[in-house]
C-alpha positions in Angstrom: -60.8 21.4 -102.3 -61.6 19.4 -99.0 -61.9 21.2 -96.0 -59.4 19.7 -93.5 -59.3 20.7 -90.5 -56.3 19.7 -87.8 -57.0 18.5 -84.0 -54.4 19.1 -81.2 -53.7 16.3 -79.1 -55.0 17.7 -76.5 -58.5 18.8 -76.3 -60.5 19.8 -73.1 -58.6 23.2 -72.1 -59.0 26.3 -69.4 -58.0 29.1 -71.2 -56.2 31.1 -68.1 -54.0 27.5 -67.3 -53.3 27.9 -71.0 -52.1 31.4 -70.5 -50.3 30.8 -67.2 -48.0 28.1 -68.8 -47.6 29.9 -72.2 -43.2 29.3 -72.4 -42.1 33.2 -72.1 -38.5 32.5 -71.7 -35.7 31.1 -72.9 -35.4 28.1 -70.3 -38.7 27.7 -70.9 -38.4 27.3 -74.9 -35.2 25.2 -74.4 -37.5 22.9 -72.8 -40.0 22.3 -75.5 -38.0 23.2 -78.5 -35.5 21.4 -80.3 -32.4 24.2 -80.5 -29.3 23.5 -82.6 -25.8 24.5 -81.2 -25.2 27.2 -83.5 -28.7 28.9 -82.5 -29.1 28.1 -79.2 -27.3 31.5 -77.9 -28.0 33.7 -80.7 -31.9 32.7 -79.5 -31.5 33.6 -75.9 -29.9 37.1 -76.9 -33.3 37.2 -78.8 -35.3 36.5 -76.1 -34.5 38.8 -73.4 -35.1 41.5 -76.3 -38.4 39.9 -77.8 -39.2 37.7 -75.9 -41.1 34.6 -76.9 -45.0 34.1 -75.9 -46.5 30.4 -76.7 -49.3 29.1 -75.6 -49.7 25.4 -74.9 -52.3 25.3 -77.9 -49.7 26.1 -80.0 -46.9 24.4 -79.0 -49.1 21.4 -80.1 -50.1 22.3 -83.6 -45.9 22.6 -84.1 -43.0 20.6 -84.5 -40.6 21.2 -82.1 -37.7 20.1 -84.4 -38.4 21.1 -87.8 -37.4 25.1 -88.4 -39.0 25.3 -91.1 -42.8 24.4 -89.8 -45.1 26.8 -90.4 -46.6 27.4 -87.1 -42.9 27.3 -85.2 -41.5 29.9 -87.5 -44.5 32.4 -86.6 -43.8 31.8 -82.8 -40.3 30.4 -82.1 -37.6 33.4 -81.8 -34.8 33.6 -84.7 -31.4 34.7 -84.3 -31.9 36.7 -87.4 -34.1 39.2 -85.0 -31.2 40.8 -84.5 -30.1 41.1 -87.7 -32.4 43.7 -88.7 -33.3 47.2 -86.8 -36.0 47.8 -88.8 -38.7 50.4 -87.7 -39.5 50.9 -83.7 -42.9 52.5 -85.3 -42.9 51.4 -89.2 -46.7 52.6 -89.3 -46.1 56.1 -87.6 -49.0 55.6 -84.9 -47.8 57.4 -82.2 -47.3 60.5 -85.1 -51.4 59.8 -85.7 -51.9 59.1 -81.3 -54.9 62.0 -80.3 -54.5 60.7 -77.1 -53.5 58.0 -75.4 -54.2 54.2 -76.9 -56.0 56.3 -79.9 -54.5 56.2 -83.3 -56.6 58.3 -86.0 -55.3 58.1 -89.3 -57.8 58.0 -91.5 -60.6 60.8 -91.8 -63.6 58.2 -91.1 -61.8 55.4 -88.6 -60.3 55.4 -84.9 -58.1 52.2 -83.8 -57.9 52.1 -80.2 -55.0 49.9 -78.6 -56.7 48.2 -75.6 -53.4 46.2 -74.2 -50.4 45.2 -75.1 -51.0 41.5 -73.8 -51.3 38.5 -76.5 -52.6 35.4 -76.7 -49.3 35.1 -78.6 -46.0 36.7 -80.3 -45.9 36.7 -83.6 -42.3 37.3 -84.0 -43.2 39.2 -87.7 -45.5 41.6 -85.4 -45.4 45.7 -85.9 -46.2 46.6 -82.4 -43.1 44.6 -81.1 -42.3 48.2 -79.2 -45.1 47.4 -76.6 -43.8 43.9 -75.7 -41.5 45.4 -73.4 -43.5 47.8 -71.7 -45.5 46.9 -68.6 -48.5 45.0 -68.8 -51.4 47.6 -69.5 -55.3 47.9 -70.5 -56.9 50.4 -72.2 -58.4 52.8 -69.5 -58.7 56.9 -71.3 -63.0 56.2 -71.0 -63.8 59.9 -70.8 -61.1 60.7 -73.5 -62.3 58.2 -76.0 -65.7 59.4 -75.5 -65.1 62.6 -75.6 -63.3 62.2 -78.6 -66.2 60.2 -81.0 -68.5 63.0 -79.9 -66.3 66.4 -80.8 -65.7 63.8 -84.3 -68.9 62.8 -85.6 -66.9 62.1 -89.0 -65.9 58.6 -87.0 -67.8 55.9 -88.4 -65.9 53.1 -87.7 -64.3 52.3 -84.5 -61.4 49.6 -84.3 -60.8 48.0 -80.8 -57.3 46.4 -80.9 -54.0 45.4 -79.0 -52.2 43.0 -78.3 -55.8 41.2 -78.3 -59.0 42.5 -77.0 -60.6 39.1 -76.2 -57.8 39.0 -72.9 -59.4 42.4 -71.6 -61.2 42.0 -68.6 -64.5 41.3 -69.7 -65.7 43.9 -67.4 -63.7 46.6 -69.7 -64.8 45.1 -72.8 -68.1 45.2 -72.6 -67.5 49.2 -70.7 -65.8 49.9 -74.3 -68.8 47.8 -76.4 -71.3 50.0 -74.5 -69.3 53.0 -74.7 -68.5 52.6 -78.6 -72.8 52.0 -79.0 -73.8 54.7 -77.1 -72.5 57.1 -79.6 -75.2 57.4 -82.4 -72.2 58.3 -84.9 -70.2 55.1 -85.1 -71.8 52.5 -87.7 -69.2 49.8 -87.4 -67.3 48.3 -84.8 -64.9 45.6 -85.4 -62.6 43.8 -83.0 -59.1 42.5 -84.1 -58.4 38.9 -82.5 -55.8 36.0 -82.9 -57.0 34.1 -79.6 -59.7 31.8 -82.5 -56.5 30.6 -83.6 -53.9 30.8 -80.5 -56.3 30.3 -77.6 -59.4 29.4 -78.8 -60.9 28.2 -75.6 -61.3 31.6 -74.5 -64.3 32.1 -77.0 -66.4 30.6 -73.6 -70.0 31.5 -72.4 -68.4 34.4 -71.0 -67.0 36.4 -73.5 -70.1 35.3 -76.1 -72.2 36.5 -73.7 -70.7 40.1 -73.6 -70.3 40.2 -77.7 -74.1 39.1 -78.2 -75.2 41.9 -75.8 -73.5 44.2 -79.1 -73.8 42.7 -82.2 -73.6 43.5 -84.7 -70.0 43.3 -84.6 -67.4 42.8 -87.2 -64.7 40.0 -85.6 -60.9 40.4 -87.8 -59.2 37.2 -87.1 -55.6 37.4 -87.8 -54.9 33.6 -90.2 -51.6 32.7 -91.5 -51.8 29.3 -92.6 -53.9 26.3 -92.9 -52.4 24.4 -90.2 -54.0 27.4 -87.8 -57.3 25.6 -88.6 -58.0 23.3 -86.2 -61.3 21.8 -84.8 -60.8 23.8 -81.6 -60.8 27.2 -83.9 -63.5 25.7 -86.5 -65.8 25.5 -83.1 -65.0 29.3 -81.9 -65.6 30.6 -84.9 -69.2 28.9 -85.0 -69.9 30.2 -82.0 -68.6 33.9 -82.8 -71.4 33.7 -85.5 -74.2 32.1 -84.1 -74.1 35.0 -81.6 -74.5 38.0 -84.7 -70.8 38.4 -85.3 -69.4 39.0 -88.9 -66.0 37.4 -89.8 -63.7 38.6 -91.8 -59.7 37.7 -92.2 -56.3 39.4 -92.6 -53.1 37.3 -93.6 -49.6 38.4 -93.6 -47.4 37.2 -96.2 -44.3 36.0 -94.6 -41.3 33.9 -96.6 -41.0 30.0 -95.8 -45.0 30.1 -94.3 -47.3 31.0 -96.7 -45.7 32.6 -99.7 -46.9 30.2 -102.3 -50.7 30.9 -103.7 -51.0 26.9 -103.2 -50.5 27.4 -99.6 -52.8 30.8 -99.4 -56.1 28.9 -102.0 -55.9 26.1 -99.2 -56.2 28.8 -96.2 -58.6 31.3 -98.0 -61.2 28.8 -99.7 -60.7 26.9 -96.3 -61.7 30.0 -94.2 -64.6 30.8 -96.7 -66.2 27.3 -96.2 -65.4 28.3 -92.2 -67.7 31.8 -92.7 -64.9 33.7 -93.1 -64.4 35.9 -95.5 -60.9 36.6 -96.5 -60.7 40.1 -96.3 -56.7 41.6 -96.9 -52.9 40.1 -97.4 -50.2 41.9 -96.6 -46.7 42.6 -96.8 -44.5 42.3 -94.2 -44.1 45.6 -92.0 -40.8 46.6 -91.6 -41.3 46.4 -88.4 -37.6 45.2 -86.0 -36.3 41.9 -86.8 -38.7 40.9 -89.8 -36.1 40.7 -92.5 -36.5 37.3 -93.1 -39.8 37.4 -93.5 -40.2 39.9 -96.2 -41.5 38.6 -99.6 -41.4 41.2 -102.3 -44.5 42.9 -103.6 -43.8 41.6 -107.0 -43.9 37.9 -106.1 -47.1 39.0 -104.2 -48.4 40.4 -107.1 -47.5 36.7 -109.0 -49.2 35.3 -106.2 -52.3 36.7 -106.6 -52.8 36.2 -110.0 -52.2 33.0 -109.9 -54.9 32.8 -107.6 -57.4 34.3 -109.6 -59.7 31.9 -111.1 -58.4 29.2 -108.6 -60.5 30.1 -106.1 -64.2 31.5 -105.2 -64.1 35.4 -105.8 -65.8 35.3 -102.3 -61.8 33.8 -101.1 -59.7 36.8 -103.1 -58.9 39.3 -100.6 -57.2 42.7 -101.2 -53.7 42.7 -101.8 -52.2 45.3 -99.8 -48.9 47.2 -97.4 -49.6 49.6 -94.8 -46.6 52.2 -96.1 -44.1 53.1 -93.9 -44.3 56.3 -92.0 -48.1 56.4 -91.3 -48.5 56.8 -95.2 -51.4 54.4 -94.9 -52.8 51.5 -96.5 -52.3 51.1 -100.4 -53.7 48.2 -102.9 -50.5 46.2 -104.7 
């Protein structure tokens, strides 16, 4: 299977222009999107409940008048948001919140929630709650601290958000410093969509900060093949050749990558990338993801018909975080 990577049209990019004209509203989207008449007010009620965050990266990878392309479903509102009321909180976090931004559910791990700000929403996403509250950055230093030291049993520290590469790099190297100052902690991974959204951000800057703390373990959040472009091929080099471990988590989400044709093309693609795929999951039942939701049994079909078609280095777990703060189970 060739590697084929995709190239936006447009190349040279300044990732805060980027993020400045990202469409975040519905006049916006009704610009650059091709709306039918039937949707085109059952979108706007969407929007000033969830509403849309694209960067110009993206918009570029899409086609603005097809509904079913892969990258516009992920990022273009749906009428049938409303549809659903799903969970506020499907994975209980605030139930498992020590403190503020913290959530400790398992014995071993701490996730901390930097910021609610995105490179991107992704309209299948479980923290959907925090889009509407005002902008914020993770700031409880003495708390978190604190915290890691009264439990030595935390070995693996998960800095999250929205995305931690659009901290402040001033903050995220105070929580990289923080997080290696505590002799406890073996592993610190950092959950990130801007390699795929925004991948101009991965500049001198930020790779400066990470190689000051490596080793690190860098998630990347990958959907589809059509997220690989040249522009994230190039980030993720440079994520490596700076000490940082990659690894890969992939939603399984109806009409984008529920086939195991679509998902050996993305993982054997990310594996000859350096990535290792690491989990797919289900769907959390998060508000508004209805549509999206494949059962686990055809997930279950999925994955074995992708074993033996690709590298066992490209077979991630197949897994659901259960609703309820029940935690993560293999399917």
């Amino acid at each position: 299977m060739a590697l084929r990577l995709f190239r936006s049209p447009r190349v040279a990019r300044d990732w805060r222009l980027e993020l400045a004209r990202a469409v975040t509203t519905f006049d916006q989207l009704e610009r650059v999107m091709v709306l039918s008449p039937s949707e085109r007010e059952r979108v706007r009620q969407v929007c000033r409940v969830y509403p849309p965050f694209i960067t110009p990266f993206l918009l570029s990878l899409m086609d603005p008048g097809d509904t079913e392309d892969p990258i516009r479903r992920q990022v273009v509102p749906s009428p049938l948001e409303l549809e659903d009321p799903g969970m506020e909180d499907p994975l209980a976090e605030d139930a498992h919140s020590p403190f503020p931004g913290a959530v400790h559910q398992y014995d071993n791990r701490l996730l901390v929630v930097t910021t609610n700000r995105c490179a991107l929403h992704c309209r299948y996403c479980f923290r959907k709650r925090n889009w509407r509250r005002p902008l914020f950055f993770f700031s409880w230093w003495m708390e978190l601290e604190a915290y890691l030291k009264n439990n030595p049993q935390v070995e693996d520290l998960l800095i999250s958000g929205g995305d931690p590469f659009l901290l402040p790099l001033e903050m995220l190297e105070k929580l990289l410093s923080l997080a290696r100052s505590v002799e406890t902690l073996k592993v610190i991974r950092i959950g990130t969509r801007v390699p795929v959204a925004l991948p101009s951000r991965v500049d001198g800057e930020l790779l400066r900060v990470l190689d000051g703390y490596t080793p690190l373990w860098i998630c990347l959040h990958v959907n589809h093949p059509r997220e690989l472009t040249e522009e994230m091929a190039r980030a993720v080099e440079s994520l490596s050749r700076v000490g940082c471990s990659l690894v890969s988590q992939t939603v399984l989400l109806r009409g984008v990558n529920d086939s195991w044709e679509t998902l050996a093309e993305l993982f054997m693609d990310l594996l000859s990338l350096g990535v290792k795929p690491y989990y797919l999951f289900q769907c959390d039942p998060a508000p508004g993801t209805a549509h999206f939701r494949v059962s686990a049994d055809e997930g279950r079909d999925i994955m074995k018909s992708l074993w033996g078609r690709v590298s066992g280095l490209a077979y991630p777990h197949y897994a659901m975080d259960l609703p309820g703060g029940g935690g993560k189970v293999l399917l």
